[in-house]
DRENPA-3360 file (N, C-alpha, C; in nm, 2 decimals, always signed):
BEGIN
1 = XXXXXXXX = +2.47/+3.92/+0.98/+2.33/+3.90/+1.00/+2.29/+3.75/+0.98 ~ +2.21/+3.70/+1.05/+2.21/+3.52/+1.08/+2.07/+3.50/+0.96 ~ +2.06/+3.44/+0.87/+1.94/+3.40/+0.82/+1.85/+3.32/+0.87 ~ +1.74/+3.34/+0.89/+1.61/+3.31/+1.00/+1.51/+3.24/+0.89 ~ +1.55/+3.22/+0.77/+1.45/+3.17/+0.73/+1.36/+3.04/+0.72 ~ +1.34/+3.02/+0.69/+1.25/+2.83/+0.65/+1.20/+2.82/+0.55 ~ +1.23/+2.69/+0.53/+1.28/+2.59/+0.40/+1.14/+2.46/+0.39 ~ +1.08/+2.47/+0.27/+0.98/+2.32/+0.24/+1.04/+2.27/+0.14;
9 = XXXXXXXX = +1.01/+2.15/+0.16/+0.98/+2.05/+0.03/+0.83/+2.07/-0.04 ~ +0.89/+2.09/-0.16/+0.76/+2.12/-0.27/+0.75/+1.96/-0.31 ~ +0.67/+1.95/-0.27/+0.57/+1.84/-0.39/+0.45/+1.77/-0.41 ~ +0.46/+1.67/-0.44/+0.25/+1.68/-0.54/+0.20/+1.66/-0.44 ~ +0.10/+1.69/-0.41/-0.04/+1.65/-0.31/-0.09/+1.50/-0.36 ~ -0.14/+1.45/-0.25/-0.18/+1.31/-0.28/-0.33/+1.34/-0.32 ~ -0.36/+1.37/-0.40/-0.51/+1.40/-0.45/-0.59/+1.25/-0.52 ~ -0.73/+1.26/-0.48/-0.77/+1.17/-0.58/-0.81/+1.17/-0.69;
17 = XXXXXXXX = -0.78/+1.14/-0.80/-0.90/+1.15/-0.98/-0.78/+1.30/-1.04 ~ -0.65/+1.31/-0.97/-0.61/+1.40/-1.06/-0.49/+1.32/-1.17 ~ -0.46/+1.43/-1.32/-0.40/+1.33/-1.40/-0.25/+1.29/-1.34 ~ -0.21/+1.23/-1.47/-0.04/+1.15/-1.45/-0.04/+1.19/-1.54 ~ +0.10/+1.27/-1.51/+0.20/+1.29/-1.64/+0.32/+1.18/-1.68 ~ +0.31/+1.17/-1.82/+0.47/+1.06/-1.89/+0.56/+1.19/-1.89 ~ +0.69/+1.09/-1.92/+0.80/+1.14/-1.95/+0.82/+1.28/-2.06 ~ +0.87/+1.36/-2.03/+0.88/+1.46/-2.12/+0.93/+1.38/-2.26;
25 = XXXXXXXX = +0.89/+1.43/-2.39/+0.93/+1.36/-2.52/+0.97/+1.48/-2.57 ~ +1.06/+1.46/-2.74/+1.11/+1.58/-2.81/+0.92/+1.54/-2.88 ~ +0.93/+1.65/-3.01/+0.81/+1.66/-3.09/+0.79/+1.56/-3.15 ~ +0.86/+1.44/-3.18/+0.89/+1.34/-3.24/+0.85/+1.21/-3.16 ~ +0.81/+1.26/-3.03/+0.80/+1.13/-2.92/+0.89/+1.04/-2.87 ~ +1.00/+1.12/-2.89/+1.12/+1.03/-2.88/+1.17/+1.09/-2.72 ~ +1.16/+0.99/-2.67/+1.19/+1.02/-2.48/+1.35/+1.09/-2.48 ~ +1.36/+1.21/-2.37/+1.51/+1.24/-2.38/+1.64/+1.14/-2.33;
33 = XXXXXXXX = +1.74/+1.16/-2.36/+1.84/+1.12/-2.34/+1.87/+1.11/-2.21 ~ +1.86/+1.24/-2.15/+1.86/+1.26/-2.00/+1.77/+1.28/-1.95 ~ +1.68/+1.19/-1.88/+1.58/+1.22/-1.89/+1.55/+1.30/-1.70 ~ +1.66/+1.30/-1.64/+1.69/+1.37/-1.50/+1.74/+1.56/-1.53 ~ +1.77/+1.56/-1.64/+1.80/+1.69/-1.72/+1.73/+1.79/-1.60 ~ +1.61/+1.77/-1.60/+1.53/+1.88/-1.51/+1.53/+1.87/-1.39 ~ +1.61/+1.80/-1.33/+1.63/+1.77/-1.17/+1.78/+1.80/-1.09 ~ +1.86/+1.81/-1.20/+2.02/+1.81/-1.17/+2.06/+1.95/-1.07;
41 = XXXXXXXX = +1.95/+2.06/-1.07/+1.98/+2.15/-1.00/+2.09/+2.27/-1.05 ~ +2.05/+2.24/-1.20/+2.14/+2.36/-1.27/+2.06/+2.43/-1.41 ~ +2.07/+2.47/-1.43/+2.00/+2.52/-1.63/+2.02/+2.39/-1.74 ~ +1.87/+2.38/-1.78/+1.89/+2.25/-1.86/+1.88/+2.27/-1.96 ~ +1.96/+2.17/-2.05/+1.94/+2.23/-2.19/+1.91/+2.11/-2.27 ~ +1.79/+2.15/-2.37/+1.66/+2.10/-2.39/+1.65/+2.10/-2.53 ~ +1.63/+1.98/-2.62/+1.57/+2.02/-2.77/+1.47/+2.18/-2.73 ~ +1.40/+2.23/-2.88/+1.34/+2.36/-2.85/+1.21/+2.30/-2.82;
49 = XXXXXXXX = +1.11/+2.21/-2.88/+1.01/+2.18/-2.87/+0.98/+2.10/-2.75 ~ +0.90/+2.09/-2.64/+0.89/+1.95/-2.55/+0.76/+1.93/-2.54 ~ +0.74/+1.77/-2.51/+0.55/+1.78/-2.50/+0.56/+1.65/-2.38 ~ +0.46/+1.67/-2.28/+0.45/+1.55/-2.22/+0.29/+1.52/-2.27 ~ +0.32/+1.35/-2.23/+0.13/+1.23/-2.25/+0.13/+1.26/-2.11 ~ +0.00/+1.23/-2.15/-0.08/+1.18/-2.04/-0.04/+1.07/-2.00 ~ -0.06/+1.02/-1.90/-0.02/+0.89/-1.90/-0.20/+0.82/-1.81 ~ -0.23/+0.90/-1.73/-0.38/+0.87/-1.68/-0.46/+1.02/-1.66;
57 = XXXXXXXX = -0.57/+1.03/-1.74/-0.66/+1.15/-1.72/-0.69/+1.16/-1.64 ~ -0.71/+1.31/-1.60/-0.81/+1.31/-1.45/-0.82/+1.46/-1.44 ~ -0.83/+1.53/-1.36/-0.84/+1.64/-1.31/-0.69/+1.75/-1.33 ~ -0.70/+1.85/-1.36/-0.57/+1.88/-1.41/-0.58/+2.00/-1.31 ~ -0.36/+2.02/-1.31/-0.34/+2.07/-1.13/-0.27/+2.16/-1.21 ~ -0.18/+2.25/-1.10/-0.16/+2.39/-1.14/+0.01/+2.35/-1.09 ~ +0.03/+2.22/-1.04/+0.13/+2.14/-0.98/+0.15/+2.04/-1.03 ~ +0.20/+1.96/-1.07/+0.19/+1.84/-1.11/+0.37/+1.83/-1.14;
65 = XXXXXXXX = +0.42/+1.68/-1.13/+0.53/+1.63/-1.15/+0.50/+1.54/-1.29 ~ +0.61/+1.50/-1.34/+0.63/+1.42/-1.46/+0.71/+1.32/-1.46 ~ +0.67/+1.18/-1.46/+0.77/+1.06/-1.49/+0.83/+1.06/-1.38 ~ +0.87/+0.95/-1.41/+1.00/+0.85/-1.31/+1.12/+0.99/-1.25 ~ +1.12/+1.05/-1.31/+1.25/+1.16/-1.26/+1.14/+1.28/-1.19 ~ +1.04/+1.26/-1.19/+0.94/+1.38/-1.08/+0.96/+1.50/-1.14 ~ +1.00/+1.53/-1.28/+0.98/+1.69/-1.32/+0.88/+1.77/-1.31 ~ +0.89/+1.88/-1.24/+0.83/+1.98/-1.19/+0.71/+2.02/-1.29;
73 = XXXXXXXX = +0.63/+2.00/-1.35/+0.56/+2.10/-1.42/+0.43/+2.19/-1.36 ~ +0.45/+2.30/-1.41/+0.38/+2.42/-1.39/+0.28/+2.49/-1.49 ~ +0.13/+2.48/-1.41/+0.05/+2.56/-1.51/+0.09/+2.75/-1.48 ~ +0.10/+2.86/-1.67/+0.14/+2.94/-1.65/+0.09/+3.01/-1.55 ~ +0.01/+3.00/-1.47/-0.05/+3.04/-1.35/+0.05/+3.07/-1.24 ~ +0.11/+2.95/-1.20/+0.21/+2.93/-1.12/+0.35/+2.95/-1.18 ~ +0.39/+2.98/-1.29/+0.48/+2.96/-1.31/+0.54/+3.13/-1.36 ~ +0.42/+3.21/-1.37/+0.42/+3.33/-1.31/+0.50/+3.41/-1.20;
81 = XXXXXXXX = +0.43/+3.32/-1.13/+0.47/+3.33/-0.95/+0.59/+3.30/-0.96 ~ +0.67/+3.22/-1.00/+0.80/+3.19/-0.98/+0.91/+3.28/-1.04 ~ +0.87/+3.31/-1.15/+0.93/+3.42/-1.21/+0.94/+3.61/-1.15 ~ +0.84/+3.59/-1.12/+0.83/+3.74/-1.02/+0.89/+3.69/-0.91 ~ +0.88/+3.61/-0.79/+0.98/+3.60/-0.66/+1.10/+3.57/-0.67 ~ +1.11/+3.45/-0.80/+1.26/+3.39/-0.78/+1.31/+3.37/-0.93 ~ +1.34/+3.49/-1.02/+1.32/+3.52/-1.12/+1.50/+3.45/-1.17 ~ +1.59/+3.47/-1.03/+1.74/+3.46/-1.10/+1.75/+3.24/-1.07;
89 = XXXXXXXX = +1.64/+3.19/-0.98/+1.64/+3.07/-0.93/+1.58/+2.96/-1.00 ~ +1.53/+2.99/-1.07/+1.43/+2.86/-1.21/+1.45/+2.94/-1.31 ~ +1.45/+2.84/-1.40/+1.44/+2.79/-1.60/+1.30/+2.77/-1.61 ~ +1.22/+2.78/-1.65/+1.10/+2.81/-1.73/+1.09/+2.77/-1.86 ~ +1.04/+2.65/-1.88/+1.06/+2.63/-2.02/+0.90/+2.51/-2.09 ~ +0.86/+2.65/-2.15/+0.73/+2.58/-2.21/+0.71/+2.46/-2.28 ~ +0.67/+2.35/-2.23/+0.57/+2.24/-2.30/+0.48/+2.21/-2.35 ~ +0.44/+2.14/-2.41/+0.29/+2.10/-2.45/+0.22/+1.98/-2.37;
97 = XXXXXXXX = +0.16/+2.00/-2.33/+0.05/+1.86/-2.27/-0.04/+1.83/-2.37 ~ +0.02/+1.70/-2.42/-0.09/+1.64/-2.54/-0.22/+1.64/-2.46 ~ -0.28/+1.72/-2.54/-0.48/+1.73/-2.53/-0.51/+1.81/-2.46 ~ -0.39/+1.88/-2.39/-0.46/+2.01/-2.30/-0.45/+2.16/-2.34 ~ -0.56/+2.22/-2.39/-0.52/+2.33/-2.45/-0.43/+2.44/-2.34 ~ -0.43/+2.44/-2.18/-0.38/+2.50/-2.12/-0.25/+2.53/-2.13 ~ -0.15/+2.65/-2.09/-0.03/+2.70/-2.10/+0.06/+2.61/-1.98 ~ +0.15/+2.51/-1.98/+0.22/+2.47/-1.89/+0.36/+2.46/-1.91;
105 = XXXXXXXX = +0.43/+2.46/-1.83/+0.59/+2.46/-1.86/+0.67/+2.40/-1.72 ~ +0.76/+2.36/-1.77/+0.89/+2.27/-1.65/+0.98/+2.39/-1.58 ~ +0.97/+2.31/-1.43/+1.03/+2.48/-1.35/+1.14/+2.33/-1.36 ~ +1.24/+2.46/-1.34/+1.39/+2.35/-1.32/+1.45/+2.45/-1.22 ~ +1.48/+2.45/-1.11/+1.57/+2.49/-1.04/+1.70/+2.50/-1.01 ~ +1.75/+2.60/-1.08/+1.87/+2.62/-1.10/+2.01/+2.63/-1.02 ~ +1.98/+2.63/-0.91/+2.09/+2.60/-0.77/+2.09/+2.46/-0.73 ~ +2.17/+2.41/-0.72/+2.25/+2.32/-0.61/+2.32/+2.34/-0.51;
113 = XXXXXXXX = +2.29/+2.36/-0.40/+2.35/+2.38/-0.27/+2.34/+2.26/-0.15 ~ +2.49/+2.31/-0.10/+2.51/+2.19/-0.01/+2.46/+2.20/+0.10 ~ +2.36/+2.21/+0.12/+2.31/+2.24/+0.28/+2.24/+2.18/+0.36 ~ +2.26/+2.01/+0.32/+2.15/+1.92/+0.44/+2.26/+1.93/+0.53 ~ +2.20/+2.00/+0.65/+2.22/+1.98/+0.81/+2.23/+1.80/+0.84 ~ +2.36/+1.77/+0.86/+2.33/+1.62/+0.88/+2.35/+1.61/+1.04 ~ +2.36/+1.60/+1.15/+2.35/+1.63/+1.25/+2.16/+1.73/+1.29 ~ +2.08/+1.71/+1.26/+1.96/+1.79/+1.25/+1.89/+1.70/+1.21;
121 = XXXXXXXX = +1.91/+1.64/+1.04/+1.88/+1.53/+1.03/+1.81/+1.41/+1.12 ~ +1.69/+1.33/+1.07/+1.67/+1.21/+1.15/+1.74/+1.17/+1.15 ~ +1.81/+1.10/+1.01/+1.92/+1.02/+0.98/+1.97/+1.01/+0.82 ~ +2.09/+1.00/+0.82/+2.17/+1.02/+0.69/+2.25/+0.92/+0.66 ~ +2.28/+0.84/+0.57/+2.38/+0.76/+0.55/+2.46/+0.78/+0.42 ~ +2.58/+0.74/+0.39/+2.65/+0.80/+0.29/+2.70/+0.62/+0.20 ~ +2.70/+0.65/+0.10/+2.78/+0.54/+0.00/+2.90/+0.51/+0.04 ~ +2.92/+0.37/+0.07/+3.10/+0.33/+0.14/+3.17/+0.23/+0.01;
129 = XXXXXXXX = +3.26/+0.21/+0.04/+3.32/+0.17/-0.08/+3.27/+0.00/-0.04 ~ +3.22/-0.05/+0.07/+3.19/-0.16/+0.09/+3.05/-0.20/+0.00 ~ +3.02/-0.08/-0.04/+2.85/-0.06/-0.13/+2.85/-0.12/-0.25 ~ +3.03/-0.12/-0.31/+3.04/-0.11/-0.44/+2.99/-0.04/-0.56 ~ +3.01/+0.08/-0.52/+2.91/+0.15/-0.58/+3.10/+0.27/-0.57 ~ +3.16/+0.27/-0.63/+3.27/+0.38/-0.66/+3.21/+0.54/-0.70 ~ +3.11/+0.51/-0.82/+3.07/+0.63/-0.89/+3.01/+0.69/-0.76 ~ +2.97/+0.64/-0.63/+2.89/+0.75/-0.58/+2.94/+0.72/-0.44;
137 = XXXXXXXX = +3.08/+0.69/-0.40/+3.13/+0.73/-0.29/+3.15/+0.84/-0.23 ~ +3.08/+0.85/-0.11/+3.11/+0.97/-0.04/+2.95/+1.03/-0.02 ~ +2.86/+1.04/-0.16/+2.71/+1.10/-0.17/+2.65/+1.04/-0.02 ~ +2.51/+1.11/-0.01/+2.43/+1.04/+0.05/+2.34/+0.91/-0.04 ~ +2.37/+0.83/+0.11/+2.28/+0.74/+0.00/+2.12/+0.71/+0.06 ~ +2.08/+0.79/+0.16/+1.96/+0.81/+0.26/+1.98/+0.97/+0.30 ~ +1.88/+0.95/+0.32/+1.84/+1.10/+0.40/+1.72/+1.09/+0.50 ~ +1.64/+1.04/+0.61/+1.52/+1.06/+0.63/+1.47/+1.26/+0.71;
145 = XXXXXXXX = +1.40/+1.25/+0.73/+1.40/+1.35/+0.84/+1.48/+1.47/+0.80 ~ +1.48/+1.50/+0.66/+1.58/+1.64/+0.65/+1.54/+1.75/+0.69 ~ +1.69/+1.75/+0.69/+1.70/+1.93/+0.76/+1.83/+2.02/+0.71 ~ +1.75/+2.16/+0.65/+1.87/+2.21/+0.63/+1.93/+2.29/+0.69 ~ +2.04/+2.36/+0.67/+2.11/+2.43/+0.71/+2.09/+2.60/+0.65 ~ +2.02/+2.67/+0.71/+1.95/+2.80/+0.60/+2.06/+2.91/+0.58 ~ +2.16/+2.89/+0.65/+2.29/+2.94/+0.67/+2.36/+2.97/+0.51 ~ +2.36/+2.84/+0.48/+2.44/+2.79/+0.36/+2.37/+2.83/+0.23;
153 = XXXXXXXX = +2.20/+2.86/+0.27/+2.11/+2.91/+0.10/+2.13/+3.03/+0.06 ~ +2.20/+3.12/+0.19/+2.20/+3.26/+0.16/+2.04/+3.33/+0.11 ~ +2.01/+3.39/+0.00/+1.91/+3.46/-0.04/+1.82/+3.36/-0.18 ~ +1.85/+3.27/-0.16/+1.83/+3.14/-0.28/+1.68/+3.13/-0.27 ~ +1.59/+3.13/-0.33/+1.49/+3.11/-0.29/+1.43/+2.96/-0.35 ~ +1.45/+2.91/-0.47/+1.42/+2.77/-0.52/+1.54/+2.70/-0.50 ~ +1.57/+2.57/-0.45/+1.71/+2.49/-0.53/+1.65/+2.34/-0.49 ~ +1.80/+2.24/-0.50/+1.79/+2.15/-0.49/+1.95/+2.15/-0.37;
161 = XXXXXXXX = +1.87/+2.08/-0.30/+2.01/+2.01/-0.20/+2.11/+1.94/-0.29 ~ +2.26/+1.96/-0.23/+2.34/+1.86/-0.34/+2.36/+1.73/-0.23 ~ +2.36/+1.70/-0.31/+2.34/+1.50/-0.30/+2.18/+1.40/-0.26 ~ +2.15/+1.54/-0.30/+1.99/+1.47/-0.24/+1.89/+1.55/-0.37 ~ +1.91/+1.55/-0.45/+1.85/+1.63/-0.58/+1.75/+1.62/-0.62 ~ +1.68/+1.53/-0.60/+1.52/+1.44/-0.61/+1.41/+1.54/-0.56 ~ +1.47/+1.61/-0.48/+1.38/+1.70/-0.36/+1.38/+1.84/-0.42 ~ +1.27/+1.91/-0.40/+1.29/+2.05/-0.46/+1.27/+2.12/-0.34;
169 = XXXXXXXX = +1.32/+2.25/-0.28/+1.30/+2.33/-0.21/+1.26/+2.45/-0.24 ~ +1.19/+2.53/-0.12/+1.12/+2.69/-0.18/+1.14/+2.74/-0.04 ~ +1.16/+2.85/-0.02/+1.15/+2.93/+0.08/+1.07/+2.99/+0.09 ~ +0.98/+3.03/+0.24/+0.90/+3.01/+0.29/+0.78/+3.14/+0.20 ~ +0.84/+3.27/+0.21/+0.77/+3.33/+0.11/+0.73/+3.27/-0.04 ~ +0.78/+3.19/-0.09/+0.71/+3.11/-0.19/+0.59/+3.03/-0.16 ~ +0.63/+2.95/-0.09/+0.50/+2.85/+0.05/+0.38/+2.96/+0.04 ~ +0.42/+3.09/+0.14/+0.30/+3.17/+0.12/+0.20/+3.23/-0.03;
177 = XXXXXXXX = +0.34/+3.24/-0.09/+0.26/+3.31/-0.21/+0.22/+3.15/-0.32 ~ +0.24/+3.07/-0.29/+0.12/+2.99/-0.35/-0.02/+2.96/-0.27 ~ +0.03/+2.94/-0.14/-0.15/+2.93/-0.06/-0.20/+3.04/-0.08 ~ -0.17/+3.15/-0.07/-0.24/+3.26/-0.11/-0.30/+3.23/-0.25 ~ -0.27/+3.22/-0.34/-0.34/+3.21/-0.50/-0.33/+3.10/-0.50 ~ -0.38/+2.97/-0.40/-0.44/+2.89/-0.39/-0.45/+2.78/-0.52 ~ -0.26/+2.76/-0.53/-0.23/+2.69/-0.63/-0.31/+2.54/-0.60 ~ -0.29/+2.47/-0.70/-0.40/+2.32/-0.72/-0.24/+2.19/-0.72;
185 = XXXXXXX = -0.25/+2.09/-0.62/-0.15/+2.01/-0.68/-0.04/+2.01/-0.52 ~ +0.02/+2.12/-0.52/+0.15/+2.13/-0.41/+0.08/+2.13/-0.28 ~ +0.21/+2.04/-0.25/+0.20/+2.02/-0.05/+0.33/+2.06/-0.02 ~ +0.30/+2.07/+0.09/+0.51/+2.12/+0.15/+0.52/+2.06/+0.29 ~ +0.69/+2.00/+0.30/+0.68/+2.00/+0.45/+0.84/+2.03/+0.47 ~ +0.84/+2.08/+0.56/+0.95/+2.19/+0.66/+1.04/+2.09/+0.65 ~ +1.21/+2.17/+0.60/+1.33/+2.10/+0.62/+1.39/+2.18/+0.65;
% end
């Protein structure tokens, strides 16, 4: 049986007057170690307490990313949602947002799959040893215009492409079931 489905990129909406989140901190304010921990595309493992700053007030979203590494955070609203569709596919792991009394937590998506269609692709380029760059021979080092291969997600419904991990993906019943409950924050566009 051929899988027909379709693939978005989840991420922030370009909104205006909404906040910025800092870096996730332990209770102590002390920035983590790994601070990509929630992007690696596997189960993260996390002091017990976490809290992100503010970094600029503004309007608070039901979407929103964190820091330099773009960690996903989720108001319990949405993070709901995630758990009922794609309950075996994200980590769920409660935060505090200094000053916000609301419930929010870090979706981490637990799959890595290899499935950018490179041939589909606008264009892809890979790390050559002429880069000097050894540690990441072979990776992509570009991606524009992605495209995956929906072949390769099987029944996956959140992940991260491997070699291109920055990017979060949701399959397409997820896309619907947030416009429907007309989450605050997420845009998507087709890969």
């Amino acid at each position: 049986m051929l899988n027909q489905s379709r693939y978005f990129r989840l991420r922030p909406a370009m909104l205006g007057g909404q906040w910025s989140l800092d870096e996730p901190q332990d209770q102590q304010g002390n920035e983590l170690e790994n601070w990509k921990e929630f992007t690696l595309g596997r189960p993260a493992q996390v002091p017990s307490s976490l809290v992100i700053p503010i970094e600029e007030p503004g309007r608070r979203l039901e979407f929103s990313t964190a820091g330099a590494a773009m960690t996903p955070v989720v108001h319990v609203r949405l993070a709901t949602l995630f758990a009922e569709l794609a309950p075996n596919d994200v980590q769920l792991i409660p935060v505090e947002i200094r000053g916000c009394p609301e419930e929010y937590l870090i979706l981490v998506a637990t799959s890595l799959i290899r499935c950018i269609d490179d041939k589909a692709s606008r264009e892809v380029s890979y790390w050559t040893e002429e880069d000097g760059r050894p540690d990441k021979l072979g990776m992509y080092r570009s991606v524009h215009g992605m495209r995956i291969d929906p072949m390769k997600v099987r029944d996956v419904k959140v992940f991260r492409p491997w070699g291109w991990s920055d990017v979060l993906i949701v399959s397409a019943g997820i896309k619907a079931a947030m416009e429907h409950a007309r989450i605050s924050g997420a845009a998507f566009d087709e890969v």
